[in-house]
PDB file of N, CA, C and O in Angstrom:
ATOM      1  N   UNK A   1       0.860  -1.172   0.000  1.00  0.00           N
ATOM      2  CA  UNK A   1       0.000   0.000   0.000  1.00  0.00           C
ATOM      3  C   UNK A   1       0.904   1.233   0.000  1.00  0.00           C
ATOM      4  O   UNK A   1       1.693   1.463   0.917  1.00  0.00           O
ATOM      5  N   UNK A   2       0.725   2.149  -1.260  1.00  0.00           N
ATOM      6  CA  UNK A   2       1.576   3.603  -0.652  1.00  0.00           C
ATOM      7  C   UNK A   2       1.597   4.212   0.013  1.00  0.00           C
ATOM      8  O   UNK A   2       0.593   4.924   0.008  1.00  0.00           O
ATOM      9  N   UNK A   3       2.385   4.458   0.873  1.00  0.00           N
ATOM     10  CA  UNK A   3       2.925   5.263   1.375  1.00  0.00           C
ATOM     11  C   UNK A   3       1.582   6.553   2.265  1.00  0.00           C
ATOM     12  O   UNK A   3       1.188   6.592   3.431  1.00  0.00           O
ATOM     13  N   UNK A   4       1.356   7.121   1.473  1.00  0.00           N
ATOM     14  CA  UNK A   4       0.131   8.422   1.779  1.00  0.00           C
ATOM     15  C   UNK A   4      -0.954   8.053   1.596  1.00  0.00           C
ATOM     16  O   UNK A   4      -1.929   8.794   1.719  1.00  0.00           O
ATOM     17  N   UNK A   5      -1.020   6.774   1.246  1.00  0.00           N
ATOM     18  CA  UNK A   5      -2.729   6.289   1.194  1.00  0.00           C
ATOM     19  C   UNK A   5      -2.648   5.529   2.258  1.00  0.00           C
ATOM     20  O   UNK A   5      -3.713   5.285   2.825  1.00  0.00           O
ATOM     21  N   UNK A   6      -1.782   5.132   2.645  1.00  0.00           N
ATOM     22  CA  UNK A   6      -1.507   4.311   4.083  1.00  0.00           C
ATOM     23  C   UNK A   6      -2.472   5.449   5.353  1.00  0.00           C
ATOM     24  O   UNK A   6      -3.610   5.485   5.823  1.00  0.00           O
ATOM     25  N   UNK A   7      -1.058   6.320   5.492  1.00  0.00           N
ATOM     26  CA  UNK A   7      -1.614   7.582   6.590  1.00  0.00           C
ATOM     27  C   UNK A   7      -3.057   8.150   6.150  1.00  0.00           C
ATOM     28  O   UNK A   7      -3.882   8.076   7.061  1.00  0.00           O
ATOM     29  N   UNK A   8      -3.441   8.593   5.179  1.00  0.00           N
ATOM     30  CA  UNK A   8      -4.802   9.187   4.717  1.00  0.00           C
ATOM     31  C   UNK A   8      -5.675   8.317   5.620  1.00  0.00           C
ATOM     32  O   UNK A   8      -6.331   8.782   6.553  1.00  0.00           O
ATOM     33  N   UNK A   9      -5.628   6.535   5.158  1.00  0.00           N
ATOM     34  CA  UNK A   9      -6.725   5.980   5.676  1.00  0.00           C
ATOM     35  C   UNK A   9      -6.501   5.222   7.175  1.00  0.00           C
ATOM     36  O   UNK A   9      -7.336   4.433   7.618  1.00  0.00           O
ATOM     37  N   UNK A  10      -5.140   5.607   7.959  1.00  0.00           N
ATOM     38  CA  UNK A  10      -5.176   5.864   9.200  1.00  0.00           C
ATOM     39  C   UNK A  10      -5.539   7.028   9.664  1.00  0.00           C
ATOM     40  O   UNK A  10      -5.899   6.899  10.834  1.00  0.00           O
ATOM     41  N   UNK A  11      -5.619   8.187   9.267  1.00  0.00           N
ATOM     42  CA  UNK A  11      -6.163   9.314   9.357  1.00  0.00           C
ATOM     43  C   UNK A  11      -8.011   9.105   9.687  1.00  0.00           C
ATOM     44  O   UNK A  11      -8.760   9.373  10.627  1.00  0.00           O
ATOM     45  N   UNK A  12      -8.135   8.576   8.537  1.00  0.00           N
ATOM     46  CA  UNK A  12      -9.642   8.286   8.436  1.00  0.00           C
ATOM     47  C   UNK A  12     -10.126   7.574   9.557  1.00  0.00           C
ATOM     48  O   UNK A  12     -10.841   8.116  10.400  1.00  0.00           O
ATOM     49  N   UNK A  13      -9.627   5.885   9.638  1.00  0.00           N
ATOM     50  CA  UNK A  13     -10.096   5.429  10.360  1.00  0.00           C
ATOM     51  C   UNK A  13      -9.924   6.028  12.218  1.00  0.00           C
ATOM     52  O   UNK A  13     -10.774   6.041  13.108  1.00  0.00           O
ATOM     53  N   UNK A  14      -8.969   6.311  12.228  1.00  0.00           N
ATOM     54  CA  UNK A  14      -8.469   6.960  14.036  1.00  0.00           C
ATOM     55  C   UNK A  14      -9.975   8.162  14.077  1.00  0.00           C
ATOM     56  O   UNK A  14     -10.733   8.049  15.040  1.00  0.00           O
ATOM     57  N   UNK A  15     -10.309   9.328  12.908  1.00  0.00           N
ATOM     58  CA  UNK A  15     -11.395  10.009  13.567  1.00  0.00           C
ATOM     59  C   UNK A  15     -12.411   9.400  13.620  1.00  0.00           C
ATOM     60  O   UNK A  15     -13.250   9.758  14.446  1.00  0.00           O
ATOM     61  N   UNK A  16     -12.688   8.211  12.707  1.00  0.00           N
ATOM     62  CA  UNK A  16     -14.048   7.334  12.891  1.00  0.00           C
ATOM     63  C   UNK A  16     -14.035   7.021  14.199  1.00  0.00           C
ATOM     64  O   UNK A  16     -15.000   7.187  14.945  1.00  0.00           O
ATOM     65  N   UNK A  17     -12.652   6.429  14.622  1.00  0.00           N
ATOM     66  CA  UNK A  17     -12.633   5.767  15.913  1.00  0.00           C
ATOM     67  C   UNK A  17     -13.201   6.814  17.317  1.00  0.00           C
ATOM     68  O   UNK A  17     -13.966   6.488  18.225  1.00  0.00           O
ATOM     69  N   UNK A  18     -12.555   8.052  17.100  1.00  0.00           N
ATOM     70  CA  UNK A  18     -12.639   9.180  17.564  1.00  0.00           C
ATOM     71  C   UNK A  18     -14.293   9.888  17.965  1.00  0.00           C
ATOM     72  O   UNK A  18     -14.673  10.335  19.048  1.00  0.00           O
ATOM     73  N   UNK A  19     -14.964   9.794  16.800  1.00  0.00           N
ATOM     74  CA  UNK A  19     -16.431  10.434  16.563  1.00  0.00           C
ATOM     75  C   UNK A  19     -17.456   8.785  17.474  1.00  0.00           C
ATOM     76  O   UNK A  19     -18.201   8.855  18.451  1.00  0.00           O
ATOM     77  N   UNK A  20     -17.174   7.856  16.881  1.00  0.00           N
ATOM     78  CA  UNK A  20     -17.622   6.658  17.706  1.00  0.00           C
ATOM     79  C   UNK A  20     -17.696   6.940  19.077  1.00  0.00           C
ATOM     80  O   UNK A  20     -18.759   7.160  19.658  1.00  0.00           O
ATOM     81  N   UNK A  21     -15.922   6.939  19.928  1.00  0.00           N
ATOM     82  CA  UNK A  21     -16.494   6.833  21.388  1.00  0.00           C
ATOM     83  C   UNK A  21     -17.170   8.299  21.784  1.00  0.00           C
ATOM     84  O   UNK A  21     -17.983   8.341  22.708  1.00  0.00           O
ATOM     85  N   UNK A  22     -16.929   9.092  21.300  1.00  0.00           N
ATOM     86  CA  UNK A  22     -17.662  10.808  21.341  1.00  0.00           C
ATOM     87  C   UNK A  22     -19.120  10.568  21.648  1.00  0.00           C
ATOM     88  O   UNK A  22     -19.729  10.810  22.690  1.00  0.00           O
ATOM     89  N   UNK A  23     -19.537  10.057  20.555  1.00  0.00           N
ATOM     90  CA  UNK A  23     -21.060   9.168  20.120  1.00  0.00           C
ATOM     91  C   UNK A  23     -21.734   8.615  22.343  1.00  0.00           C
ATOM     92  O   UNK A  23     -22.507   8.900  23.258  1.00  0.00           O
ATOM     93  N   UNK A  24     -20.462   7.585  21.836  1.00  0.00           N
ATOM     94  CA  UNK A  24     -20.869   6.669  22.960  1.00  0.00           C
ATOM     95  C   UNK A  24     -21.141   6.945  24.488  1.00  0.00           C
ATOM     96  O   UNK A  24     -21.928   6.526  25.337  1.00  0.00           O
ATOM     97  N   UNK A  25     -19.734   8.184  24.402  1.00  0.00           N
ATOM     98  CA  UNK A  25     -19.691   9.294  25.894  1.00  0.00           C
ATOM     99  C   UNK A  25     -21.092   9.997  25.650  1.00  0.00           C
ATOM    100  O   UNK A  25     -22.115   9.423  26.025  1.00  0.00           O
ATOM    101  N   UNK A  26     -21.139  10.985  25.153  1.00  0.00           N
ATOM    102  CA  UNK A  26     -21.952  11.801  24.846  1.00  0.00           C
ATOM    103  C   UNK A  26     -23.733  12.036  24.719  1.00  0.00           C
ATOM    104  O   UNK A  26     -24.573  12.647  25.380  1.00  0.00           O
ATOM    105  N   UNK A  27     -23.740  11.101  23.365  1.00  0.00           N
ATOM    106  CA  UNK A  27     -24.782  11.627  22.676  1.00  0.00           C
ATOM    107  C   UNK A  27     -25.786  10.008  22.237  1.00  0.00           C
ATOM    108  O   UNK A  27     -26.798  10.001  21.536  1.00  0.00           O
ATOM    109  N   UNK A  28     -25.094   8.703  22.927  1.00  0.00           N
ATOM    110  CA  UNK A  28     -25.757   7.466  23.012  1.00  0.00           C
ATOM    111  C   UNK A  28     -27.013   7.608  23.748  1.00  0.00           C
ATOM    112  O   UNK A  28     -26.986   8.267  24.787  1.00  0.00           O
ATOM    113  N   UNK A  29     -28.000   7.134  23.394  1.00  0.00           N
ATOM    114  CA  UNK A  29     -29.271   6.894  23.944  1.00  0.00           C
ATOM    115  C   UNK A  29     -29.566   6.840  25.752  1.00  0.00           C
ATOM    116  O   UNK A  29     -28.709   6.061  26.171  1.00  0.00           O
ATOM    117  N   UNK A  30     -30.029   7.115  26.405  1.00  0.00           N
ATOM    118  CA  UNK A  30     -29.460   6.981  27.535  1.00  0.00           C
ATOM    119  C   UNK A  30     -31.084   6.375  27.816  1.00  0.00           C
ATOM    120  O   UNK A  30     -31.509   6.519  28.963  1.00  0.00           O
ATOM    121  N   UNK A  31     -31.882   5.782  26.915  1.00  0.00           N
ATOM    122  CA  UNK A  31     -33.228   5.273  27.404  1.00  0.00           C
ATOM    123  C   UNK A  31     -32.887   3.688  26.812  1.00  0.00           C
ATOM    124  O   UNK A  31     -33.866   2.953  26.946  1.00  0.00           O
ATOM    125  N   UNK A  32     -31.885   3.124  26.285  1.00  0.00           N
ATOM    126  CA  UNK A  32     -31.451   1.563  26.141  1.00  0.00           C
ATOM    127  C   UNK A  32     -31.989   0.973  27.358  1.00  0.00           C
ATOM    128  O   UNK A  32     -31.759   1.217  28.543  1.00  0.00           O
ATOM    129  N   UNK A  33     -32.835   0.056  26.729  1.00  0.00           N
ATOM    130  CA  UNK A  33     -33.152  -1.284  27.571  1.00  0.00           C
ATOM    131  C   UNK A  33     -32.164  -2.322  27.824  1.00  0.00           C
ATOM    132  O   UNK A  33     -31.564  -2.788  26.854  1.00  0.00           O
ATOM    133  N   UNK A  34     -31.897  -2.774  29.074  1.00  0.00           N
ATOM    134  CA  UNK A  34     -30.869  -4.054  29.166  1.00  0.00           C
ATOM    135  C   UNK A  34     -30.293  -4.939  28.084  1.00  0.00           C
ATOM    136  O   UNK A  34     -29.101  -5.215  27.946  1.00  0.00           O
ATOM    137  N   UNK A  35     -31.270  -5.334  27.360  1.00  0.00           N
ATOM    138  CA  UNK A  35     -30.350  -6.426  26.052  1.00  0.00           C
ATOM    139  C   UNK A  35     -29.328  -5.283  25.289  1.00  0.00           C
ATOM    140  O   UNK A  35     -28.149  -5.489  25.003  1.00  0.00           O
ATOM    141  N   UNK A  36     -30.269  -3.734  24.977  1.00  0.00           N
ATOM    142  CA  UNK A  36     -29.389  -3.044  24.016  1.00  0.00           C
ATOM    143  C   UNK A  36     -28.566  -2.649  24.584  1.00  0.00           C
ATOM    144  O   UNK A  36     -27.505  -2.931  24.029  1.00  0.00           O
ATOM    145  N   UNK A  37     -28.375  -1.807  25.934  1.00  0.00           N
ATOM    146  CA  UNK A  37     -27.850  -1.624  26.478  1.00  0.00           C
ATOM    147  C   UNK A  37     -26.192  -2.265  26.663  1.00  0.00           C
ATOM    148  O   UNK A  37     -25.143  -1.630  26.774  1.00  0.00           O
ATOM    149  N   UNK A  38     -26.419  -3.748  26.647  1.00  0.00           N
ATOM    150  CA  UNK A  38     -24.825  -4.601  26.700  1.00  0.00           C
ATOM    151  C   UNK A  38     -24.129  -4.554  25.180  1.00  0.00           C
ATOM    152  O   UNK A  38     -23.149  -5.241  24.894  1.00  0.00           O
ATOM    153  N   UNK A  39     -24.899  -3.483  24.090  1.00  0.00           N
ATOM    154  CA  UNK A  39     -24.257  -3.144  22.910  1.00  0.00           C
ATOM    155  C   UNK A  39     -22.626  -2.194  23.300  1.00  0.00           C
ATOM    156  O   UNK A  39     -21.552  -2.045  22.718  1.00  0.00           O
ATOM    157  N   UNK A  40     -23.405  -1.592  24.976  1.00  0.00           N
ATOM    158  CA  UNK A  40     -22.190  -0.273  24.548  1.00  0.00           C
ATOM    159  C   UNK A  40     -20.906  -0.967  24.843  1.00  0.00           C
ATOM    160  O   UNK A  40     -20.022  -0.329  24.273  1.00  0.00           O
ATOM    161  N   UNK A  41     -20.439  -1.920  25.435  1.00  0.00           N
ATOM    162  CA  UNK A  41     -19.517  -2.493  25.578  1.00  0.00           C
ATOM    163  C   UNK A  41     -18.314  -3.010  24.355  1.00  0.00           C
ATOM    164  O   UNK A  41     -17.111  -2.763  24.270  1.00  0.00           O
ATOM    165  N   UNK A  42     -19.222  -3.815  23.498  1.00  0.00           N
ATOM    166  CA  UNK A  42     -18.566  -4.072  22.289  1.00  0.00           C
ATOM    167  C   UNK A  42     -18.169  -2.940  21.399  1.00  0.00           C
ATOM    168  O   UNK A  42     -17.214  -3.113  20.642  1.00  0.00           O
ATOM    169  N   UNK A  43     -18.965  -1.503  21.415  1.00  0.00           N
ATOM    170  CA  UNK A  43     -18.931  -0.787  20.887  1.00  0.00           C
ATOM    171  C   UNK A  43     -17.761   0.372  21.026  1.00  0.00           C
ATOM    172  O   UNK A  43     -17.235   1.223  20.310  1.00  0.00           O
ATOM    173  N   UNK A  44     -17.662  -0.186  22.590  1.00  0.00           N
ATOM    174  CA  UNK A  44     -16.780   1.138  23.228  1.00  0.00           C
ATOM    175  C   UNK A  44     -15.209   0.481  22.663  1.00  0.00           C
ATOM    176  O   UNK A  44     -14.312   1.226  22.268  1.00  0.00           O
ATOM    177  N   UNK A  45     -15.111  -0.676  22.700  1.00  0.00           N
ATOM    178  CA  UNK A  45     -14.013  -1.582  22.441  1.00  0.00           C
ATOM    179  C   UNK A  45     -13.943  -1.478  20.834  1.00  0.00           C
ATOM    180  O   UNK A  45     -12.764  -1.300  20.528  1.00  0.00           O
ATOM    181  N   UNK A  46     -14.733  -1.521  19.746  1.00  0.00           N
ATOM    182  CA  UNK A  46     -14.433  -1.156  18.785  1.00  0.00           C
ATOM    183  C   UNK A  46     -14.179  -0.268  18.648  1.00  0.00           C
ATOM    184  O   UNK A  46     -13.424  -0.389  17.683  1.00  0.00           O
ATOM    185  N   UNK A  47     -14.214   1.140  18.977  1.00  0.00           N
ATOM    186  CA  UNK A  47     -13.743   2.104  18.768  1.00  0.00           C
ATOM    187  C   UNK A  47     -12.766   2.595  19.370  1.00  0.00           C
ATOM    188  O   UNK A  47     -12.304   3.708  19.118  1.00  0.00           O
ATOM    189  N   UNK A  48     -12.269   1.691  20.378  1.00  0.00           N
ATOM    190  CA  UNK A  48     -10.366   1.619  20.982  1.00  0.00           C
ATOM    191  C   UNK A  48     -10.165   1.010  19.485  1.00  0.00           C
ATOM    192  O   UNK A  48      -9.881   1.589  18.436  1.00  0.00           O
ATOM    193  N   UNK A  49     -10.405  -0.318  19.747  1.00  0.00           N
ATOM    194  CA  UNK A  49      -9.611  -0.631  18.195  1.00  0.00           C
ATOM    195  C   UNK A  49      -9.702  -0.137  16.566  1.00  0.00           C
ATOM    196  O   UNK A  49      -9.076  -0.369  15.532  1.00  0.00           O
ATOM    197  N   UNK A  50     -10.710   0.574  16.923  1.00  0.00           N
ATOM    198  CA  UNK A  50     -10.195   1.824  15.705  1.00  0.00           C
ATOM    199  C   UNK A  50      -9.206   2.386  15.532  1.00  0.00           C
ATOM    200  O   UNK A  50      -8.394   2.244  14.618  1.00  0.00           O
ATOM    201  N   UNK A  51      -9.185   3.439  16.865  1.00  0.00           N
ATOM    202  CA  UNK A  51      -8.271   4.607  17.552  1.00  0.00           C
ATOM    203  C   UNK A  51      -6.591   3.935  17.152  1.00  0.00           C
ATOM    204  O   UNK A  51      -5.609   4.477  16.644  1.00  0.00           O
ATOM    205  N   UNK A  52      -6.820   2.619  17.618  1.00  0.00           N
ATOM    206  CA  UNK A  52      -5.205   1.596  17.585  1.00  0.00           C
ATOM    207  C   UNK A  52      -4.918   1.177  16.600  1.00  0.00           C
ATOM    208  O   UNK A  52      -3.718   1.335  16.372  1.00  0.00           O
ATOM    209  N   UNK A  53      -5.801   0.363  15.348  1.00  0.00           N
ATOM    210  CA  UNK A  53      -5.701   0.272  14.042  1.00  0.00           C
ATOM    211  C   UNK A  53      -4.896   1.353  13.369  1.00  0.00           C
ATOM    212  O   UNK A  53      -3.845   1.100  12.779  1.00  0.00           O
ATOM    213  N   UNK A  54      -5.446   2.652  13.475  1.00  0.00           N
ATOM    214  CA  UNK A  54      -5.283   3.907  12.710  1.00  0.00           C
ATOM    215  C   UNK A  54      -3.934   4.293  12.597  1.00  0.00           C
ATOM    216  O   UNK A  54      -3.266   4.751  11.670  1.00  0.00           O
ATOM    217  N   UNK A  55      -3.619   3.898  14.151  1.00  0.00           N
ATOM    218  CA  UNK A  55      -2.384   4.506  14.717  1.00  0.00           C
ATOM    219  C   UNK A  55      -1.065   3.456  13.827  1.00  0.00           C
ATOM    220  O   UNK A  55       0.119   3.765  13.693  1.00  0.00           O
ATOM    221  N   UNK A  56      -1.658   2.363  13.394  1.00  0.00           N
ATOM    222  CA  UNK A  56      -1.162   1.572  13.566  1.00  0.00           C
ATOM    223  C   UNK A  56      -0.612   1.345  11.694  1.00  0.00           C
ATOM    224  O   UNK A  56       0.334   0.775  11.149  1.00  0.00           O
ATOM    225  N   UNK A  57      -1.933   2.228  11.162  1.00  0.00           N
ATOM    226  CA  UNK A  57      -1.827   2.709   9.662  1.00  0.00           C
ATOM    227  C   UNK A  57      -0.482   3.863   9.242  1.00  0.00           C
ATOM    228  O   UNK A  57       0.384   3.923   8.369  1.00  0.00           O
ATOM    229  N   UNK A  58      -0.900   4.675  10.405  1.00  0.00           N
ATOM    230  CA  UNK A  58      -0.116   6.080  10.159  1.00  0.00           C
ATOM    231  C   UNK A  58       1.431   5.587  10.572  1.00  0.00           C
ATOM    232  O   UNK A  58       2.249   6.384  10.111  1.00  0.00           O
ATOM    233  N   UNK A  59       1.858   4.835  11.081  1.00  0.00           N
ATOM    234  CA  UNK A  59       2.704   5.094  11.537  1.00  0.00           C
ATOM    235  C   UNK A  59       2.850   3.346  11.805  1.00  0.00           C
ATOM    236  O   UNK A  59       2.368   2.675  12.718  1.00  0.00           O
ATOM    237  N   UNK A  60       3.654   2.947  10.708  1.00  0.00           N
ATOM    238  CA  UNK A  60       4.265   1.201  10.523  1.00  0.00           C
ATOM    239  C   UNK A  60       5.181   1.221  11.237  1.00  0.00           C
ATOM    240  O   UNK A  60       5.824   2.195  11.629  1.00  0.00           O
ATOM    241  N   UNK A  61       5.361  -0.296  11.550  1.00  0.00           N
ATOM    242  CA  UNK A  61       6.441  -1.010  12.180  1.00  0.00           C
ATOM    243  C   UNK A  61       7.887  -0.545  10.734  1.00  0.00           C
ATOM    244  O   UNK A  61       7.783  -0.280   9.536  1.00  0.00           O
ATOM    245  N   UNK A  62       9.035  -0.645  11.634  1.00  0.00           N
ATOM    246  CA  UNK A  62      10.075  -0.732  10.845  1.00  0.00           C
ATOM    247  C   UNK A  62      10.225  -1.638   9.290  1.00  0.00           C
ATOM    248  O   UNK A  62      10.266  -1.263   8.118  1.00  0.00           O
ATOM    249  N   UNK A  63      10.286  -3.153  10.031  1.00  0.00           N
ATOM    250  CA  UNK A  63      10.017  -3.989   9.210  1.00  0.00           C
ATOM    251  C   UNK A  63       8.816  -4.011   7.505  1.00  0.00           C
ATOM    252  O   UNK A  63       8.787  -4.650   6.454  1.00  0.00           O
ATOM    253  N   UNK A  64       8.014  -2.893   8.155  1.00  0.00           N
ATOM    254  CA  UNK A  64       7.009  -2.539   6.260  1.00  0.00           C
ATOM    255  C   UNK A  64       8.054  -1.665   5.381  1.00  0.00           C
ATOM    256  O   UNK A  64       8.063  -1.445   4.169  1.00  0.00           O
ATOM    257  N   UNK A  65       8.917  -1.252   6.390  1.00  0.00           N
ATOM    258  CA  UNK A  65       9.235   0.028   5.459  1.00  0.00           C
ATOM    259  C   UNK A  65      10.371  -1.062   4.384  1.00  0.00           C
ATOM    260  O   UNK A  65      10.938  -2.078   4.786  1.00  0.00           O
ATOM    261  N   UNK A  66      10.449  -0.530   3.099  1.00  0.00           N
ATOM    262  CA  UNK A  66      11.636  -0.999   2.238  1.00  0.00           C
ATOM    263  C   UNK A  66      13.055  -0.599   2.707  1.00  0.00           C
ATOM    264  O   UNK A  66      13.175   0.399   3.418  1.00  0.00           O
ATOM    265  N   UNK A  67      14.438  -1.528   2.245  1.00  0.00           N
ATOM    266  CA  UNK A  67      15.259  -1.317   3.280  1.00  0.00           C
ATOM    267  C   UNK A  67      16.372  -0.591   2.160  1.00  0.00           C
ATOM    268  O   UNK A  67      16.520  -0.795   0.955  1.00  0.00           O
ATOM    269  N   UNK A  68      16.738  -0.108   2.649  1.00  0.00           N
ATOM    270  CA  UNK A  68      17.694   1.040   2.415  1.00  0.00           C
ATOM    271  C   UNK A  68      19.644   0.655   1.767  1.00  0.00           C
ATOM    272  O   UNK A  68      20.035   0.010   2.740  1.00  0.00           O
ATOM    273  N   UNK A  69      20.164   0.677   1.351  1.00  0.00           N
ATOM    274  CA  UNK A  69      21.173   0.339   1.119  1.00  0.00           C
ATOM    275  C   UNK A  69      22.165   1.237   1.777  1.00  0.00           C
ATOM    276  O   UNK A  69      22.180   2.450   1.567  1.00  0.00           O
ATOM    277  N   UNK A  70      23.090   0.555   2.668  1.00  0.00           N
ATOM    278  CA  UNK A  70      24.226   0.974   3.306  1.00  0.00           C
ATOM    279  C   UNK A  70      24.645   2.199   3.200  1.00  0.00           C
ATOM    280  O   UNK A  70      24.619   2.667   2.062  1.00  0.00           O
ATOM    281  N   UNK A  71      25.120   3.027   4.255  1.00  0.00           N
ATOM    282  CA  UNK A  71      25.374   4.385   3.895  1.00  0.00           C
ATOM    283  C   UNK A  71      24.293   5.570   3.194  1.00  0.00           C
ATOM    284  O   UNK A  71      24.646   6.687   2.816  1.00  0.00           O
ATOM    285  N   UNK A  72      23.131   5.106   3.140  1.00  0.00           N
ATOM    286  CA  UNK A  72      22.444   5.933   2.665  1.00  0.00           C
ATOM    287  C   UNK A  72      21.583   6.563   3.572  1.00  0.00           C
ATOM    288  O   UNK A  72      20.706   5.936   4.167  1.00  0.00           O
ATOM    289  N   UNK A  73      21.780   7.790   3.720  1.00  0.00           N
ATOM    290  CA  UNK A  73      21.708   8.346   5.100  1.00  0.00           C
ATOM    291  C   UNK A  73      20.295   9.515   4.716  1.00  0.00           C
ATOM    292  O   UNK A  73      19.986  10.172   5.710  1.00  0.00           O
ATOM    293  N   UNK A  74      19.468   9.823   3.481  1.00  0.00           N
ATOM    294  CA  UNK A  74      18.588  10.418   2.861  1.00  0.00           C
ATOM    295  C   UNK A  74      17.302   9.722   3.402  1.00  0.00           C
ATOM    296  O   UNK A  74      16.194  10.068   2.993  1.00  0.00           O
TER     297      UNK A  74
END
């Protein structure tokens, strides 16, 4: 994946992740009945693993990056 389409769609996904728990703090239903209610759990946790995905887009492990030839210090 290139490079800037990498970060773009860690970009993307981290504010999805972002606007989600916002959602969930905020502006979630606060009249949920018990069954719906045990939604916010899974929900709150998907949107950590958004937040961590994203992070995880923008900003690769060493090992993705292509490797460099000796002395090349650019």
């Amino acid at each position: 994946m290139p490079y800037v389409l990498r970060r773009v769609a860690g970009v993307a996904v981290v504010l999805a992740g972002i606007v989600l728990a916002l959602w969930m703090t905020f502006g979630a239903p606060q009249s949920w009945t018990e069954p719906t209610r045990l939604w916010r759990i899974p929900l709150g946790l998907s949107a950590l693993g958004m937040i961590s995905g994203g992070t995880w887009l923008m900003v690769p492990d060493r090992d993705d990056e292509p490797a460099r030839p000796p002395g090349d210090t650019a």
